[in-house]
C-alpha positions, 0 to 999 in steps of 0.5 A: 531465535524466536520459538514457534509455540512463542505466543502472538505478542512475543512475536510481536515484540521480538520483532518490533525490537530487532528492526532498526527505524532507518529500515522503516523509514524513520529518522531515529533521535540521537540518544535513544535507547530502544534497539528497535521501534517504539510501540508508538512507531510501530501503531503509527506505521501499521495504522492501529492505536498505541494501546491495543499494540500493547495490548496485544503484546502483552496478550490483553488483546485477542483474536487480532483480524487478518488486516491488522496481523497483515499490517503488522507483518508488512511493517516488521518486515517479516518474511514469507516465514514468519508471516505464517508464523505470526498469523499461526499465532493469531489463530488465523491460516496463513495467507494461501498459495493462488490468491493474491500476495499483499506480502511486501519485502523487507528489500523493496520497503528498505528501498523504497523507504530510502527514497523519501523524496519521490512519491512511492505506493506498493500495489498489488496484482489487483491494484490494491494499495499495501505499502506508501511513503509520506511523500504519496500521503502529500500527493495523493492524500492519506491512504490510512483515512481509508476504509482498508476495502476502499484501498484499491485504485480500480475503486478509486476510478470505477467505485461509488464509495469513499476512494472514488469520493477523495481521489484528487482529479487526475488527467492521463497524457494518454486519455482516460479512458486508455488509463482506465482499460489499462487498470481493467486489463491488469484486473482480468490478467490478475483474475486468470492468474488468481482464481480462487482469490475471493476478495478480488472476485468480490472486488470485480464483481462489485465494479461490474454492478457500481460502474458501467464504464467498468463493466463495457471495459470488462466485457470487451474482448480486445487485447488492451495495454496493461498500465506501466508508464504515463504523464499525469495531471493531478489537481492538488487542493493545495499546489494546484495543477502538477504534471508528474511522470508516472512509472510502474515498476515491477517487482520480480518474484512478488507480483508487486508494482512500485508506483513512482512520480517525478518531475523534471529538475527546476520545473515548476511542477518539481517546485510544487512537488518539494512544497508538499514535501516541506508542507505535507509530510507526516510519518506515514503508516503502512496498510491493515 
C-alpha cells in the first residue's frame, strides 16, 4: 500500500509495476522480468518521452501539467482514488465535481484492450477523444499526432485547425448534416449538465466564431437526435473507400462513449479492415 505523502514518482513507479501489459493492451515477451510496464511502455502509451518518465520517477522533473498527470492516470489505470491521489502529488487539484470526467476505468480499458480487433476510441461528454486502440490509429490515423485541444470530434467537423485539417472524408448514411446537429445536440446537453466546465465553454465558443455551420446548428431550437448508431463511408488514404458501421456505446456511471466500427463478415470492406490491421497497427499511446 502506497503512502499519501509518497512523492509523485513513487506513485508513479508503484503504479507502473503492479500493472500487468495484457490489461494495457500489450503482447508481453516470454521471459520477462519486469512485473509491470517497462517505462518505455508506459511513455509509449501516455504519449510523452521515455526520458522525462524517468525523470519524473525519480523526481528530476517537476510540476508535471494536468495532461500529462491525466495521460499518466488514464494509462496505470488508476481509480477515482488515486487519480486525486496522484494529481495531489503533483501539486495540481484534483479534476472537480460539475465538469466534464476524462476519467476512463480500468474495466472498460481492459475491455476495450481485449478488443484489438475492432476499431475503439473512448470520448467523452463533449466528444473528446481520451482513450484509443492501435486498430482506430489505422483507421482514423494517430490521434498522439494531435495537439491534445485538437482532440475532439466537433473540432474535427467544425474547426479550422489541425483535427479538421487530417480528419480522413467520411460520409454519413443519414446525411451530413444529421451527423453534424447529432454531435451539436450532444454538446448543448453536455453544456446543461456541465456548466462550470471551462474547457467545454471554450470549446463551444471557439466553434461558434470558426464555423457558422456550427453556429446555425447551436442556435436552433428544435429538439435534435443525440449521435448513437450510423453506417459510415470513410476514405483511407491507403484502402480507399470502407463502409463500416458506427456504434455508440455508453458507458454507465462514467458518462463515456465507446465508439466501435465493424464490417459484415467476408465483405469487401471487412478485407479492407484486416489490411489496416496487418499494415497499420503500432502500439498505440493513450491521450495527455
Amino acid at each position: 500500500m502506497v503512502s499519501s505523502r509518497s512523492p509523485f514518482g513513487a506513485l508513479l513507479r508503484a503504479w507502473r509495476d503492479r500493472l500487468s501489459p495484457a490489461d494495457a493492451g500489450l503482447t508481453a515477451a516470454a521471459g520477462r522480468r519486469a512485473p509491470g510496464l517497462r517505462r518505455e511502455e508506459l511513455a509509449q502509451l501516455s504519449g510523452i518521452s521515455v526520458d522525462y518518465v524517468l525523470r519524473l520517477e525519480q523526481s528530476r522533473a517537476k510540476n508535471p501539467s494536468e495532461q500529462v498527470v491525466g495521460a499518466l492516470a488514464r494509462t496505470l489505470q488508476l481509480t477515482r482514488a488515486e487519480r486525486d491521489q496522484l494529481y495531489r502529488s503533483a501539486g495540481l487539484l484534483p479534476p472537480q465535481d460539475g465538469t466534464v470526467s476524462t476519467h476512463v476505468p480500468a474495466s472498460i480499458q481492459r475491455l476495450a484492450a481485449r478488443l484489438g480487433d475492432v476499431p475503439i476510441g473512448v470520448f467523452t461528454a463533449d466528444w473528446t477523444l481520451v482513450w484509443w486502440n492501435t486498430t482506430w490509429c489505422a483507421l482514423h490515423g494517430d490521434p498522439a499526432l494531435l495537439p491534445t485541444a485538437e482532440r475532439n470530434l466537433a473540432r474535427a467537423l467544425f474547426g479550422n485547425g489541425a483535427a479538421h485539417a487530417t480528419m480522413h472524408p467520411m460520409q454519413s448514411e443519414r446525411g451530413q448534416d444529421a451527423f453534424e446537429t447529432s454531435i451539436v445536440a450532444d454538446l448543448k446537453d453536455a453544456a446543461i449538465r456541465y456548466p462550470a466546465d471551462v474547457h467545454l465553454h471554450r470549446l463551444v465558443q471557439d466553434l461558434r466564431t470558426e464555423s457558422n455551420a456550427f453556429a446555425q446548428h447551436w442556435s436552433t431550437q428544435t429538439a435534435a437526435t443525440q449521435h448513437t448508431t450510423d453506417r459510415k463511408t470513410i476514405r483511407h488514404p491507403e484502402v480507399g473507400d470502407i463502409l463500416l458501421d458506427c456504434d455508440v456505446l455508453i458507458v454507465p456511471g462514467a458518462d463515456l462513449r465507446l465508439v466501435t466500427y465493424t464490417a459484415a463478415a467476408k465483405s469487401s470492406d471487412a478485407g479492407k479492415l484486416d489490411l489496416l490491421r496487418v499494415t497499420g497497427t503500432r502500439i498505440a499511446p493513450a491521450l495527455p
